[in-house]
C-alpha positions in Angstrom: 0.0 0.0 0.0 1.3 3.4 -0.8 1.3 5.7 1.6 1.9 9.7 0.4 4.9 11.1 1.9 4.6 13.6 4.8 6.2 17.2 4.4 7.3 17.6 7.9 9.1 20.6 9.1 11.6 20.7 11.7 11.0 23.3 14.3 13.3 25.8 14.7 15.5 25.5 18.2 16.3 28.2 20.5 19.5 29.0 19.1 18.4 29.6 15.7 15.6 32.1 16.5 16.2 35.8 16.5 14.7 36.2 19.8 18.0 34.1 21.3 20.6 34.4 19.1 20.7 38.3 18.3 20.6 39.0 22.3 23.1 36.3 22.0 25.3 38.1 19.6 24.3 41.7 21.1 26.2 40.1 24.5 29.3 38.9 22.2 29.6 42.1 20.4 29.1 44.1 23.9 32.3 41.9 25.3 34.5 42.3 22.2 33.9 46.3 22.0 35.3 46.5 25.5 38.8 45.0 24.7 41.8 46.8 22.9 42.1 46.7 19.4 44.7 44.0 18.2 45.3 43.0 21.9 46.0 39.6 22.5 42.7 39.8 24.3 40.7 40.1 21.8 42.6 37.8 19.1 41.9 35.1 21.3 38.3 36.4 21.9 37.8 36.4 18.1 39.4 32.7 17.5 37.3 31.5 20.5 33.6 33.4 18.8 34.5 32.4 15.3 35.8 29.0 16.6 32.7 28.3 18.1 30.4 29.5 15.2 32.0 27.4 12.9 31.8 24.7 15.5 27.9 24.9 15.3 27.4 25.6 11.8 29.4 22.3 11.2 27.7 19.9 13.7 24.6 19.6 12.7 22.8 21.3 15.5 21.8 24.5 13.5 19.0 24.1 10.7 20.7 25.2 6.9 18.8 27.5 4.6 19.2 26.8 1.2 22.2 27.9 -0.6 21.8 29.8 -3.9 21.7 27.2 -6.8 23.7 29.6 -9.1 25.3 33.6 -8.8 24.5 35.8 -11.3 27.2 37.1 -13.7 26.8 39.8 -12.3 28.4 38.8 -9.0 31.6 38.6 -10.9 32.1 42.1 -11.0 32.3 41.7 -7.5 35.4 39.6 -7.4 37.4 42.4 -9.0 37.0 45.1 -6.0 37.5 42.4 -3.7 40.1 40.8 -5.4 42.2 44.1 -5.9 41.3 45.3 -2.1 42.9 41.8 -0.6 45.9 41.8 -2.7 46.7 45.7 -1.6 45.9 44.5 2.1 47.7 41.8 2.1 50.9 43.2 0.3 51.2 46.4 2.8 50.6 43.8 5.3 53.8 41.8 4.5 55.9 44.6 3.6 54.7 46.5 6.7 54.5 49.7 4.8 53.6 51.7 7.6 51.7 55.3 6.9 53.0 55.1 3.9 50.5 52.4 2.7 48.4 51.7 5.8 45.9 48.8 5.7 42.8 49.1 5.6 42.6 48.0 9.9 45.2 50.9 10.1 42.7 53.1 8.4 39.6 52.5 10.6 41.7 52.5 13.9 40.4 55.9 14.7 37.3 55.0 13.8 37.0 52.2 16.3 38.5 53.8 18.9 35.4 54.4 20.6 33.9 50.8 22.7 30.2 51.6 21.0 31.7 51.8 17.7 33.9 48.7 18.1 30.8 47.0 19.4 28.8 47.7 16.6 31.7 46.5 14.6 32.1 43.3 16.2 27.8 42.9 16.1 28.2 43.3 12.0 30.7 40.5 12.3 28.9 38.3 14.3 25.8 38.6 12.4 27.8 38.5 9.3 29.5 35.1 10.3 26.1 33.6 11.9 24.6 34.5 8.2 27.0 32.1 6.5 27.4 29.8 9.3 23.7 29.1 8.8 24.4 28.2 5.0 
């Protein structure tokens, strides 16, 4: 006897609804605002956040959301900005051109020098990461 397959849908879990996770990431973002930029502080604060996020996006704990099947050719275009923006980063970065050529982290260094703005900087990134972990 046939029986017609049931759609079922998985319930979403606390984690994964905005009501938890963007307090979640509010808290995060409030704690990495409050340490010094480039401190060892905070490079082990960002391993342990990103560390973690990757560690639930690849256990199976978090539901995925469909990936795009295809990109448009139009998201090529992209890749040039991006492409030129990490090769200049990354060269002044290993020839440590100073003021000369500062990096682009150089550059917003005065910009993040106040906690709220650094929060808000680290709450882009976590909400950023927690978009694609999610993928």
């Amino acid at each position: 006897m046939d029986h017609p397959r049931e759609l079922t849908v998985e319930a979403p879990r606390a984690w994964d609804r905005p009501v938890v996770s963007v307090p979640v990431l509010i808290c995060l973002s409030l704690v990495g605002g409050q340490l010094p930029s480039f401190s060892t502080a905070a490079n082990l604060y960002i391993l342990t956040t990103g560390g973690g996020l990757i560690w639930v996006g690849l256990s199976n704990r978090v539901p995925r959301r469909p990936a795009p099947r295809r990109l448009p050719s139009v998201a090529l275009w992209w890749l040039v900005p991006v492409t030129v923006f990490g090769v200049f980063e990354g060269a002044t970065f290993v020839m440590a051109a100073g003021d000369d050529f500062p990096t682009f982290s150089r550059l917003a260094d005065p910009l993040l020098e106040d906690n709220l703005a650094r929060s808000a900087a680290w709450f882009a990134w976590l909400s950023t990461f927690w978009g694609l972990v999610r993928r």
